[in-house]
PQR file of N, CA, C, O and H, with PARSE charges and radii, in Angstrom:
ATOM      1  N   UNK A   1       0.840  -1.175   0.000 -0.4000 1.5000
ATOM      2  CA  UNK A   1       0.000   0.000   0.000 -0.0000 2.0000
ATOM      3  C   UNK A   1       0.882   1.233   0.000  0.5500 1.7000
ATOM      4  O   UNK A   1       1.969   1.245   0.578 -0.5500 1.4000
ATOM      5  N   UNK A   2       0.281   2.499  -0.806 -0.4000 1.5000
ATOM      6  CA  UNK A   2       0.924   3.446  -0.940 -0.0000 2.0000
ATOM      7  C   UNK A   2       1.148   4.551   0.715  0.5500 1.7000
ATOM      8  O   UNK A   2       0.283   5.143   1.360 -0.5500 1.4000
ATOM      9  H   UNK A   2      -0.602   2.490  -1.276  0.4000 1.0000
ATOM     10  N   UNK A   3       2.023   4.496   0.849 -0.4000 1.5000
ATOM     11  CA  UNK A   3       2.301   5.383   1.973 -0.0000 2.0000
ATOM     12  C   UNK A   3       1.244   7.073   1.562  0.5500 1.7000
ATOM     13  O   UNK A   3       1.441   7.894   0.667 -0.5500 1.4000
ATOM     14  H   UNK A   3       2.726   4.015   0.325  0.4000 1.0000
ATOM     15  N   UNK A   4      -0.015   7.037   2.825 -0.4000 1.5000
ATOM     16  CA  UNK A   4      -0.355   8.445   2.720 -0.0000 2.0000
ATOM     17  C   UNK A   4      -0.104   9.392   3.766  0.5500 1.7000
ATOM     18  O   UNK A   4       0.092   9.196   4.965 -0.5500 1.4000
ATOM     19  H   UNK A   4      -0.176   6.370   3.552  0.4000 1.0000
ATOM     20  N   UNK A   5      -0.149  10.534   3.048 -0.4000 1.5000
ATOM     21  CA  UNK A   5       1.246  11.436   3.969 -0.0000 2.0000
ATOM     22  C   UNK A   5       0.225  12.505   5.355  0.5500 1.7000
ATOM     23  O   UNK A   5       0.648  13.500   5.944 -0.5500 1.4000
ATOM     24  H   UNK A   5      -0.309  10.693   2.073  0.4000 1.0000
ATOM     25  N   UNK A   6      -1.225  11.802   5.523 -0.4000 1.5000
ATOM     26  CA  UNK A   6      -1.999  12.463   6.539 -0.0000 2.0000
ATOM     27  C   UNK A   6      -2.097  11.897   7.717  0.5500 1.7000
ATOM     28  O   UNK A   6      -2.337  12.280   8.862 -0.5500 1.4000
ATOM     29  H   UNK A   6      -1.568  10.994   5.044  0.4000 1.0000
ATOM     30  N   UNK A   7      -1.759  10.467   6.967 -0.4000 1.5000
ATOM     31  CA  UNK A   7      -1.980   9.641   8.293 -0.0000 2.0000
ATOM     32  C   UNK A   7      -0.638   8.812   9.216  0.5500 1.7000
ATOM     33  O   UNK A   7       0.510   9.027   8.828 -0.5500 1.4000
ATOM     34  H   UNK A   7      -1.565  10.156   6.036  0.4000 1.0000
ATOM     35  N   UNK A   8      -0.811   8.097  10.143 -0.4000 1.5000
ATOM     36  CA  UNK A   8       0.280   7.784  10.864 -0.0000 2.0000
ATOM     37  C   UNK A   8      -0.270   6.018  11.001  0.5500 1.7000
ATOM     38  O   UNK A   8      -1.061   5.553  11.820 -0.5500 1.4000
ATOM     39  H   UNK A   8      -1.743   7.922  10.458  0.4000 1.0000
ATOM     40  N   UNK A   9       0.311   5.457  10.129 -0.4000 1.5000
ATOM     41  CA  UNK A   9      -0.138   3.895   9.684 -0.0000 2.0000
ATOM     42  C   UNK A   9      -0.061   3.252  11.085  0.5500 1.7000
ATOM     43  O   UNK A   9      -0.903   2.629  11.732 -0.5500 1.4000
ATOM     44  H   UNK A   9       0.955   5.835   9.463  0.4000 1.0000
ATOM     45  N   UNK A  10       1.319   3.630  11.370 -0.4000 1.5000
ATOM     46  CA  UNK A  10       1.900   2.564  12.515 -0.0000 2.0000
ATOM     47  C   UNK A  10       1.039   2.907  14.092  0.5500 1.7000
ATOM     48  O   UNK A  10       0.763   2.123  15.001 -0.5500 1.4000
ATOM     49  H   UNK A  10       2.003   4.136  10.845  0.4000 1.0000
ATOM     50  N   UNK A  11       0.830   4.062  13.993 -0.4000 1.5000
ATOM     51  CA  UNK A  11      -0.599   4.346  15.307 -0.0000 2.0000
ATOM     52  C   UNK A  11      -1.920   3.668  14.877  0.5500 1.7000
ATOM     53  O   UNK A  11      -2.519   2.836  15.558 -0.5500 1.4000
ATOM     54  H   UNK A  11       1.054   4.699  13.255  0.4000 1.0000
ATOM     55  N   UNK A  12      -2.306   4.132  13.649 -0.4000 1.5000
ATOM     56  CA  UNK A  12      -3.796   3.542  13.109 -0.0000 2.0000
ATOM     57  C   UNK A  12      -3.884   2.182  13.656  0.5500 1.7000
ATOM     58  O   UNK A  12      -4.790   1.824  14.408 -0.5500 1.4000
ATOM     59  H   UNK A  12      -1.819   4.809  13.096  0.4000 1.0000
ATOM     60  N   UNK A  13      -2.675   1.244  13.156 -0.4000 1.5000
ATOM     61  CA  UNK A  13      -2.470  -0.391  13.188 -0.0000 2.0000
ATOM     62  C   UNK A  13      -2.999  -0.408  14.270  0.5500 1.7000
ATOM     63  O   UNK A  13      -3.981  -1.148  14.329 -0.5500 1.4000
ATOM     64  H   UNK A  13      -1.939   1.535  12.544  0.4000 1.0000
ATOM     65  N   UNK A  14      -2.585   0.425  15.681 -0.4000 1.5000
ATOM     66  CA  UNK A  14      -2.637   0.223  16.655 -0.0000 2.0000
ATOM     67  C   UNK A  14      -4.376  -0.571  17.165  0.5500 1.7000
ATOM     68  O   UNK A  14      -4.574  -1.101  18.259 -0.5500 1.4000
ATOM     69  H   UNK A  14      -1.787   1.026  15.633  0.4000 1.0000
ATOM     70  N   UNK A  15      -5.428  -0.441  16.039 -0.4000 1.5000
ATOM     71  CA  UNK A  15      -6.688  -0.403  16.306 -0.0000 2.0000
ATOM     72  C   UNK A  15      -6.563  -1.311  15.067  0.5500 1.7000
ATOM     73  O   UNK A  15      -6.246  -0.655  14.075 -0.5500 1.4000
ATOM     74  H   UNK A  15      -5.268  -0.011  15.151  0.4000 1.0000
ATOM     75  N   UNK A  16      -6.729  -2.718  14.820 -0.4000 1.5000
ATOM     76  CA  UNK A  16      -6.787  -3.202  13.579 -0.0000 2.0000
ATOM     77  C   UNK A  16      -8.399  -2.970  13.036  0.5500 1.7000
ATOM     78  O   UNK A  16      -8.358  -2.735  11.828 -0.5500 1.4000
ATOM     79  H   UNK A  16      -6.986  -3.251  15.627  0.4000 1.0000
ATOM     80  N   UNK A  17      -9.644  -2.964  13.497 -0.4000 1.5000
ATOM     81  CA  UNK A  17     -10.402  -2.410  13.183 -0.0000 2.0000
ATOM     82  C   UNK A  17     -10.556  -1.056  12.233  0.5500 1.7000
ATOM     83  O   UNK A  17     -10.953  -0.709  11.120 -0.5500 1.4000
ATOM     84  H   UNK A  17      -9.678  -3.155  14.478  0.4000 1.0000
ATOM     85  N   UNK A  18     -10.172  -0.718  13.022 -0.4000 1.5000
ATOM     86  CA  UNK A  18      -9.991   1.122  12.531 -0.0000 2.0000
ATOM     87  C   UNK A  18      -9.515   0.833  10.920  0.5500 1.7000
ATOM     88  O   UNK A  18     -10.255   1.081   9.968 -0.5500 1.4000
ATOM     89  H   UNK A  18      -9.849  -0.999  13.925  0.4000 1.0000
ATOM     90  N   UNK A  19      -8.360   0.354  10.809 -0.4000 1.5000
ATOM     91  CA  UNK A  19      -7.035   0.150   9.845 -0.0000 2.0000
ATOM     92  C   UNK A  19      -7.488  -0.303   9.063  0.5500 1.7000
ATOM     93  O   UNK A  19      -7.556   0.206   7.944 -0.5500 1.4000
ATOM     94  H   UNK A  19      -7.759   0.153  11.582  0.4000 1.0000
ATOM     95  N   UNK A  20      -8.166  -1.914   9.510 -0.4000 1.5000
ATOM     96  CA  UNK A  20      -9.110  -2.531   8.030 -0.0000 2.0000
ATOM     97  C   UNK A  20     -10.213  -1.412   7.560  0.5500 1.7000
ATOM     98  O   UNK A  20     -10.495  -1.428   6.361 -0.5500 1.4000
ATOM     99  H   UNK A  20      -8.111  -2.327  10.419  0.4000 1.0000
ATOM    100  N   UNK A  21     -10.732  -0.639   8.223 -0.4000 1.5000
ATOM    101  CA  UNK A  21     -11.587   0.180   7.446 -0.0000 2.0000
ATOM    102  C   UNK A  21     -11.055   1.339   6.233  0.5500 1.7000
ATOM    103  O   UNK A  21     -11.405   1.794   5.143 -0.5500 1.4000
ATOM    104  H   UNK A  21     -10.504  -0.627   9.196  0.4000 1.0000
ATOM    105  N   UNK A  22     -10.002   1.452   7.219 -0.4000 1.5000
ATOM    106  CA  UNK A  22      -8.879   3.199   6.791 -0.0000 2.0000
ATOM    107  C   UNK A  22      -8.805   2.648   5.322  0.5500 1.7000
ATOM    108  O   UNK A  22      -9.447   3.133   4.391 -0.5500 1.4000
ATOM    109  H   UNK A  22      -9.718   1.082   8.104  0.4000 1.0000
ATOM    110  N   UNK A  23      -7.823   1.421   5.206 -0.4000 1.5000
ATOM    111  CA  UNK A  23      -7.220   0.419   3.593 -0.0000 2.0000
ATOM    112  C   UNK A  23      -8.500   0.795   2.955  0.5500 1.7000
ATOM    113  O   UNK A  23      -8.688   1.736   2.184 -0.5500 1.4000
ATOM    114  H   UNK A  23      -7.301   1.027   5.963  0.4000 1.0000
ATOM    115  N   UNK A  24      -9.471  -0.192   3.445 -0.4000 1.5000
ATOM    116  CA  UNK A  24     -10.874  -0.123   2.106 -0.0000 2.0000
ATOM    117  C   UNK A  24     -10.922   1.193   1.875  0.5500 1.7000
ATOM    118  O   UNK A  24     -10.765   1.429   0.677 -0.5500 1.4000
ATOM    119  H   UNK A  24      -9.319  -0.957   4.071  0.4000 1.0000
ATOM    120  N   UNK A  25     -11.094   2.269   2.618 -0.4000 1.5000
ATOM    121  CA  UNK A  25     -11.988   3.496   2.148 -0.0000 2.0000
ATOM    122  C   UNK A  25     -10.741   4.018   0.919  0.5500 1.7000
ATOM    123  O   UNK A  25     -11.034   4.475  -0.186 -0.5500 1.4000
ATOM    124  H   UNK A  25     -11.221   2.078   3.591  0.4000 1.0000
ATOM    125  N   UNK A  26      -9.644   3.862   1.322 -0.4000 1.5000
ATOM    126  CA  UNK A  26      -8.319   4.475   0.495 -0.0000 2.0000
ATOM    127  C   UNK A  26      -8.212   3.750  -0.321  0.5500 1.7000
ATOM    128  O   UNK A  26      -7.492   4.447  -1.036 -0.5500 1.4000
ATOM    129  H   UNK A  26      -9.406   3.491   2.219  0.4000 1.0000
ATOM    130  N   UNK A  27      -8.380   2.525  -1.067 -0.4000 1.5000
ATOM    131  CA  UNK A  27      -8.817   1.347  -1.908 -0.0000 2.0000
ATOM    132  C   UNK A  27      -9.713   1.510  -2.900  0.5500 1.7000
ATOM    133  O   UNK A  27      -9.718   1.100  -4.061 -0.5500 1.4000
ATOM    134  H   UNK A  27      -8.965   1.958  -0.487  0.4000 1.0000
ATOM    135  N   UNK A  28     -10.690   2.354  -2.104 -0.4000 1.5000
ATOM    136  CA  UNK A  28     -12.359   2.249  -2.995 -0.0000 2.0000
ATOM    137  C   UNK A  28     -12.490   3.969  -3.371  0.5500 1.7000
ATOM    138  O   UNK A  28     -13.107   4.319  -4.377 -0.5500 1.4000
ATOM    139  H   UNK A  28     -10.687   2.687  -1.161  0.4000 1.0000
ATOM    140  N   UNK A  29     -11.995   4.733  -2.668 -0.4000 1.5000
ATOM    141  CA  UNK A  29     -12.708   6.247  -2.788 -0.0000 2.0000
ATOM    142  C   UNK A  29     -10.923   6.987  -3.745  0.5500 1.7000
ATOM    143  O   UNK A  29     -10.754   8.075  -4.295 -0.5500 1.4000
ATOM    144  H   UNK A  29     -11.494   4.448  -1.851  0.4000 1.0000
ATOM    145  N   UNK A  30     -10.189   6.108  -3.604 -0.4000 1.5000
ATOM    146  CA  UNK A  30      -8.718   6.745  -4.056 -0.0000 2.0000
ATOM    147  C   UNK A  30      -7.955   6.019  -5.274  0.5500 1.7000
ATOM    148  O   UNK A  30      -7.285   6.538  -6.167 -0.5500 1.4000
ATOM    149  H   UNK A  30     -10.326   5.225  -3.156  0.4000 1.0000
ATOM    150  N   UNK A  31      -8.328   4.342  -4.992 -0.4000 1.5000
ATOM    151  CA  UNK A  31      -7.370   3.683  -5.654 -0.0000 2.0000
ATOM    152  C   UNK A  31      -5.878   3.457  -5.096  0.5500 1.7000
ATOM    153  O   UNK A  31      -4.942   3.093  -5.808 -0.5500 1.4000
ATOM    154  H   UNK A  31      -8.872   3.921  -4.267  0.4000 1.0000
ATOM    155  N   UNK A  32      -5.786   3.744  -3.616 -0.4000 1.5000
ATOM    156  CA  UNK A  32      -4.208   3.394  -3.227 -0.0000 2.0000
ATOM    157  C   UNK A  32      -4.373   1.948  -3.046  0.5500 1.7000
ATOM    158  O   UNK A  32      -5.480   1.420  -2.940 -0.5500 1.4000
ATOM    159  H   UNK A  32      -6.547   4.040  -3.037  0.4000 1.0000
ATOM    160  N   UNK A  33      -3.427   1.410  -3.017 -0.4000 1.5000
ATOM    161  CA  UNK A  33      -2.730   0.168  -2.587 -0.0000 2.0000
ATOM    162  C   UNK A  33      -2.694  -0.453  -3.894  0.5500 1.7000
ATOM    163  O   UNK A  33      -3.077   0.182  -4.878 -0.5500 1.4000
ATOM    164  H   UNK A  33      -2.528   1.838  -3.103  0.4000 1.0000
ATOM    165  N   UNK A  34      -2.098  -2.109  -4.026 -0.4000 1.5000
ATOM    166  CA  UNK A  34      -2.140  -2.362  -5.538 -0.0000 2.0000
ATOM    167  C   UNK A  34      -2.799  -3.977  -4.964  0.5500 1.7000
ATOM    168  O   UNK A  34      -2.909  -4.761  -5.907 -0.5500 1.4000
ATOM    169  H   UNK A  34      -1.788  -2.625  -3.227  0.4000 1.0000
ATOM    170  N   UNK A  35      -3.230  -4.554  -3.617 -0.4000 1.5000
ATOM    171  CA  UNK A  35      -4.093  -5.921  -3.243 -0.0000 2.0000
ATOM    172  C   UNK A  35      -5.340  -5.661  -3.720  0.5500 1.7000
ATOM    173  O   UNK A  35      -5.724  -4.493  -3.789 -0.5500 1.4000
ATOM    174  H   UNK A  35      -3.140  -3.917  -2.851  0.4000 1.0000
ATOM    175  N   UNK A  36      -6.140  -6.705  -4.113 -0.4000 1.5000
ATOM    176  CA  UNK A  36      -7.571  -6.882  -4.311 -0.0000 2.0000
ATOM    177  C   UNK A  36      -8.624  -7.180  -2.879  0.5500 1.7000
ATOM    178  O   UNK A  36      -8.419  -8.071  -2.054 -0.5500 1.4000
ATOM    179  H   UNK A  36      -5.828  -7.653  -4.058  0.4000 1.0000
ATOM    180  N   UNK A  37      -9.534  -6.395  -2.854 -0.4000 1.5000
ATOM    181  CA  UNK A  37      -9.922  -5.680  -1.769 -0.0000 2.0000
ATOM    182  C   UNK A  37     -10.849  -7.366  -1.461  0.5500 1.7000
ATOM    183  O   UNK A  37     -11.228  -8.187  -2.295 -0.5500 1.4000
ATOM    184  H   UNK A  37      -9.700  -5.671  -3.524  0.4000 1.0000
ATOM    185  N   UNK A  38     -10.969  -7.386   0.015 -0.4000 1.5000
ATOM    186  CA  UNK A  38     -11.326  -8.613   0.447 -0.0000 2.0000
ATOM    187  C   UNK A  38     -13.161  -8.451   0.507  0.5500 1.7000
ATOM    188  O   UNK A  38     -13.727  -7.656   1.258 -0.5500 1.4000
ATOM    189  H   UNK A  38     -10.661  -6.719   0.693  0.4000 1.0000
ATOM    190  N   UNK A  39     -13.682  -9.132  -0.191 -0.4000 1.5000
ATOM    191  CA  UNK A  39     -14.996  -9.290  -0.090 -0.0000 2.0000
ATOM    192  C   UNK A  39     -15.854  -9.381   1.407  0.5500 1.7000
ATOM    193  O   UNK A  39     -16.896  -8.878   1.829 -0.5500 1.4000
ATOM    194  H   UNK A  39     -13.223  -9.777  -0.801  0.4000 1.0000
ATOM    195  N   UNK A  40     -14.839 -10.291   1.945 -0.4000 1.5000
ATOM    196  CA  UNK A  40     -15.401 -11.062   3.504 -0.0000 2.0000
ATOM    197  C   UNK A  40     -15.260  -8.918   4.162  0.5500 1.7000
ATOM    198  O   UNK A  40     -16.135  -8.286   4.754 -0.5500 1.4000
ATOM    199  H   UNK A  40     -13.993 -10.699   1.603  0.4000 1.0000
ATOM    200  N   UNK A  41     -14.246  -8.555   3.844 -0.4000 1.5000
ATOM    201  CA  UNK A  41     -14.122  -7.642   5.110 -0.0000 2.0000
ATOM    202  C   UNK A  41     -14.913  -6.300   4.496  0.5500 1.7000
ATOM    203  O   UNK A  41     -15.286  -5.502   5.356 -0.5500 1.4000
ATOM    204  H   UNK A  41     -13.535  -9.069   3.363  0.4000 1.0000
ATOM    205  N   UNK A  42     -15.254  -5.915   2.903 -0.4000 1.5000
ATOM    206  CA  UNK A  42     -16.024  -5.239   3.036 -0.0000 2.0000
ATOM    207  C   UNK A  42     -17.332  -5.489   2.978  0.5500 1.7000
ATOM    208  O   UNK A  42     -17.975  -4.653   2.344 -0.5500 1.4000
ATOM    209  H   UNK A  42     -14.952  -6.563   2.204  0.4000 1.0000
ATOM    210  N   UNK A  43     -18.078  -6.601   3.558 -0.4000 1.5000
ATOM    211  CA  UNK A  43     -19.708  -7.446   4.206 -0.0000 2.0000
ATOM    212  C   UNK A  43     -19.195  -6.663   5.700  0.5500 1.7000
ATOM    213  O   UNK A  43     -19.890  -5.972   6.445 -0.5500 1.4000
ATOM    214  H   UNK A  43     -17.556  -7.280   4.073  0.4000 1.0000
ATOM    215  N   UNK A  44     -18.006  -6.963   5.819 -0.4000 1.5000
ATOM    216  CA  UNK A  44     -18.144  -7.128   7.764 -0.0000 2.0000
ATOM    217  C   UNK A  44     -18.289  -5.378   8.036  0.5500 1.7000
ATOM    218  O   UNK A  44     -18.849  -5.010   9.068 -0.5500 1.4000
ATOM    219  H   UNK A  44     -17.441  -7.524   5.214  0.4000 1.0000
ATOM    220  N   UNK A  45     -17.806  -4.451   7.149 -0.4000 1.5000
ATOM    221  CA  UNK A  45     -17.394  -3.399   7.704 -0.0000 2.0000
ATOM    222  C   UNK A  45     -18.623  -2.204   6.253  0.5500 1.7000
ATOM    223  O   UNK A  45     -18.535  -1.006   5.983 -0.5500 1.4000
ATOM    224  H   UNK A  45     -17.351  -4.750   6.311  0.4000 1.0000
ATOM    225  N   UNK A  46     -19.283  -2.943   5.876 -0.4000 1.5000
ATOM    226  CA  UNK A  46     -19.975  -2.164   4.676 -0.0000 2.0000
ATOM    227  C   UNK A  46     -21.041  -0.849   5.385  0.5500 1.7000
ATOM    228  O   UNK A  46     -21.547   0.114   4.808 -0.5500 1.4000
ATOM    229  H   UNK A  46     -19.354  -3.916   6.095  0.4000 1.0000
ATOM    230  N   UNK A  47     -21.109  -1.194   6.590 -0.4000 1.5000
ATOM    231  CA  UNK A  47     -22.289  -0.350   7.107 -0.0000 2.0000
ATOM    232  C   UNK A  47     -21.593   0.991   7.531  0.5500 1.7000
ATOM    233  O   UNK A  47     -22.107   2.109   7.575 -0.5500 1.4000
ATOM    234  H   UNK A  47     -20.698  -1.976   7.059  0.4000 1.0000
ATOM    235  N   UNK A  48     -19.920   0.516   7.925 -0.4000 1.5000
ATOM    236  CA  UNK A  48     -19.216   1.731   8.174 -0.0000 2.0000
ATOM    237  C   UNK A  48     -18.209   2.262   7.755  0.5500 1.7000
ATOM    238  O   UNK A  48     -17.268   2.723   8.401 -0.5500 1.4000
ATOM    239  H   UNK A  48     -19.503  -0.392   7.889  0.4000 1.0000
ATOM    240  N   UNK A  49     -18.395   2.212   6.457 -0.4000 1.5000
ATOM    241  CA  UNK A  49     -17.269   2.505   5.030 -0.0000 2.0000
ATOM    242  C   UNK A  49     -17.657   3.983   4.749  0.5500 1.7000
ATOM    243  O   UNK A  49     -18.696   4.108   4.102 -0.5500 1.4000
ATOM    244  H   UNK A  49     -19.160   1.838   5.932  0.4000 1.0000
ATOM    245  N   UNK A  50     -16.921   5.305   5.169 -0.4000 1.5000
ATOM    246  CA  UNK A  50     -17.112   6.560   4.287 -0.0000 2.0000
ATOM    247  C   UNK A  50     -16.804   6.357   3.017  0.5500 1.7000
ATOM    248  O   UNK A  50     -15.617   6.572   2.772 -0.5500 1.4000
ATOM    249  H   UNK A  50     -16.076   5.204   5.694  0.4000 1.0000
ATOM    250  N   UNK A  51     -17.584   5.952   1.946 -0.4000 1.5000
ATOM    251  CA  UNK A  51     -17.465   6.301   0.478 -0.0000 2.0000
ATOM    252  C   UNK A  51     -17.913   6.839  -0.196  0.5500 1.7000
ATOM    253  O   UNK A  51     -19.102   7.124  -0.055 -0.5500 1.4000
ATOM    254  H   UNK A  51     -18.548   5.777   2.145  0.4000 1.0000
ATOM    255  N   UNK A  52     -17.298   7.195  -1.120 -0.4000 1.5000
ATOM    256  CA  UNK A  52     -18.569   8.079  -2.544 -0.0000 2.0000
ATOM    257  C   UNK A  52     -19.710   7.294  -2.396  0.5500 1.7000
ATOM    258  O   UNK A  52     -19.743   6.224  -1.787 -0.5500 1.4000
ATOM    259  H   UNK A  52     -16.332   6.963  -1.235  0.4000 1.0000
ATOM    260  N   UNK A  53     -20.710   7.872  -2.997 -0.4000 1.5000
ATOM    261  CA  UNK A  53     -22.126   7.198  -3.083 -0.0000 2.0000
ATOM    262  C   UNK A  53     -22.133   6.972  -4.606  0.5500 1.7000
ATOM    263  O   UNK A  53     -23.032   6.166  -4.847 -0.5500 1.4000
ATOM    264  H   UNK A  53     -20.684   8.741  -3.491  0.4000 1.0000
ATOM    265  N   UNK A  54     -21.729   7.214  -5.330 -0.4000 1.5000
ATOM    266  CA  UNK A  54     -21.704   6.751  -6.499 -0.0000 2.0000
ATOM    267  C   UNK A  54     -20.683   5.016  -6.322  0.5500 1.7000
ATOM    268  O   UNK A  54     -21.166   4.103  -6.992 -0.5500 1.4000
ATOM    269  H   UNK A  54     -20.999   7.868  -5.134  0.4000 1.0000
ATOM    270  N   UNK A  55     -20.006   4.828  -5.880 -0.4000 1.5000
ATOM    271  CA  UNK A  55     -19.012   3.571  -5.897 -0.0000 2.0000
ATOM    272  C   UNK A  55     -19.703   2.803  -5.059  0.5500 1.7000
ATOM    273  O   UNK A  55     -19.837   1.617  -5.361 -0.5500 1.4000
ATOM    274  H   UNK A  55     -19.614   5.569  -5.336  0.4000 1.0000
ATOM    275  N   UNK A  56     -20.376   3.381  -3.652 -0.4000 1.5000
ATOM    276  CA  UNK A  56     -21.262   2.527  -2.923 -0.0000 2.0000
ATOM    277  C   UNK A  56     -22.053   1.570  -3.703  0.5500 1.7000
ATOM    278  O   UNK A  56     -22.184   0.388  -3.385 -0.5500 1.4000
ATOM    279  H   UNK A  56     -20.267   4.345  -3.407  0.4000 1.0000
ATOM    280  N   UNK A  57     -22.800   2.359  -5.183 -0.4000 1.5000
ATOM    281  CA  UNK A  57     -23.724   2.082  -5.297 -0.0000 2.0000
ATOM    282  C   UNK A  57     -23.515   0.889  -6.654  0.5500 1.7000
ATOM    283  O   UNK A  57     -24.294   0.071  -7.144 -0.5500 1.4000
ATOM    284  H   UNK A  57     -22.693   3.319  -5.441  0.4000 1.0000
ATOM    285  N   UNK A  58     -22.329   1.189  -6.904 -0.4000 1.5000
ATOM    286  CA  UNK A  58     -22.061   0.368  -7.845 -0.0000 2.0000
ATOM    287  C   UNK A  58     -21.129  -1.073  -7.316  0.5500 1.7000
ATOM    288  O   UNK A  58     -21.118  -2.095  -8.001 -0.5500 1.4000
ATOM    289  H   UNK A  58     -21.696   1.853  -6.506  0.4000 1.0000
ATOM    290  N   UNK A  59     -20.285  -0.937  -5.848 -0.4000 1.5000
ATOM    291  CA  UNK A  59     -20.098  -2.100  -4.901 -0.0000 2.0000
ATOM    292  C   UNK A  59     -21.178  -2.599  -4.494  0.5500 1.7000
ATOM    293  O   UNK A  59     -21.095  -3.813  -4.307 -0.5500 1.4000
ATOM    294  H   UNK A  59     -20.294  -0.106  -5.291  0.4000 1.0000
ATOM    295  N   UNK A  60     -22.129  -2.161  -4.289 -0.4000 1.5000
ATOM    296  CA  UNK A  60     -23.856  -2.792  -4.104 -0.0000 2.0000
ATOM    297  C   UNK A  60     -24.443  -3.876  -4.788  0.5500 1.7000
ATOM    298  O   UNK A  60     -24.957  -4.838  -4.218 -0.5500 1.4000
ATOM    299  H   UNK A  60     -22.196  -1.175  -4.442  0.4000 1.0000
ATOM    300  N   UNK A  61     -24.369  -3.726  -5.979 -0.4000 1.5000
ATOM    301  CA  UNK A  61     -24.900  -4.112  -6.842 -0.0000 2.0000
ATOM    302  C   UNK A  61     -23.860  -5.487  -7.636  0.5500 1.7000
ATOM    303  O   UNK A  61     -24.238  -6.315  -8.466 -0.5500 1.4000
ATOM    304  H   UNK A  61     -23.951  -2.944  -6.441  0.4000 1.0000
ATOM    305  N   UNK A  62     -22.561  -5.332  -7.052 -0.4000 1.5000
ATOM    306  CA  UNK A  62     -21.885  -6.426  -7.035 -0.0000 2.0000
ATOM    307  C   UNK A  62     -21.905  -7.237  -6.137  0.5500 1.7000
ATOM    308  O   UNK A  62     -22.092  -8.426  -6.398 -0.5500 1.4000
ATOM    309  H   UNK A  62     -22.254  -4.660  -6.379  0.4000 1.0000
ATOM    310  N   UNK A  63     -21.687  -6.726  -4.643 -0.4000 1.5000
ATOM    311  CA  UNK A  63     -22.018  -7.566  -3.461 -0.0000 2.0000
ATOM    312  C   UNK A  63     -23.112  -8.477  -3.493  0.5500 1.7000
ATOM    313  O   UNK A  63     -23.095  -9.708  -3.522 -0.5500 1.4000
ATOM    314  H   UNK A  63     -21.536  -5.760  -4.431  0.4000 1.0000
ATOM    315  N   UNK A  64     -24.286  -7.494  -3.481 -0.4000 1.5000
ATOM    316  CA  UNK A  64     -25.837  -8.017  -3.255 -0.0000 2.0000
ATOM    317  C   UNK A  64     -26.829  -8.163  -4.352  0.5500 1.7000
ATOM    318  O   UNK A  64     -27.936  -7.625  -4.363 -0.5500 1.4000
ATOM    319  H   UNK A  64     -24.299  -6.494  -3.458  0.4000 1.0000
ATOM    320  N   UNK A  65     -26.326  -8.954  -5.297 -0.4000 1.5000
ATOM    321  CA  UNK A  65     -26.746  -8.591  -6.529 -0.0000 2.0000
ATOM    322  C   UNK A  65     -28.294  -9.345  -6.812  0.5500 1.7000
ATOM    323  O   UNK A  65     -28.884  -9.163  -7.877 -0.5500 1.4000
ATOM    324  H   UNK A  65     -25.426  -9.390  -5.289  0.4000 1.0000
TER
END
């Protein structure tokens, strides 16, 4: 994953919760990192993902089709 220069990775980690969310949203709303985003963890964490609503809506419709 691409190093972003707002945040402080190695504190975030500190909360792996937090962190798995931080990756997806920077994944889905940015395009950082170069892994394929885990299905299982965005079901577990979909209710509390800040994303565009346009990408929501089109991860929607792949998820829950």
């Amino acid at each position: 994953m691409n190093k972003h220069w707002s945040v402080d990775e190695k504190e975030l980690a500190k909360n792996p919760e937090a962190y798995a969310i931080w990756k997806l949203e920077q994944r889905i709303n940015w395009g950082i990192g170069e892994r394929i985003m885990s299905k299982i963890d965005l079901l577990k964490f979909w209710d509390r993902l800040d994303i565009d609503p346009w990408k929501r809506k089109a991860l929607d419709l792949a998820l829950f089709p």
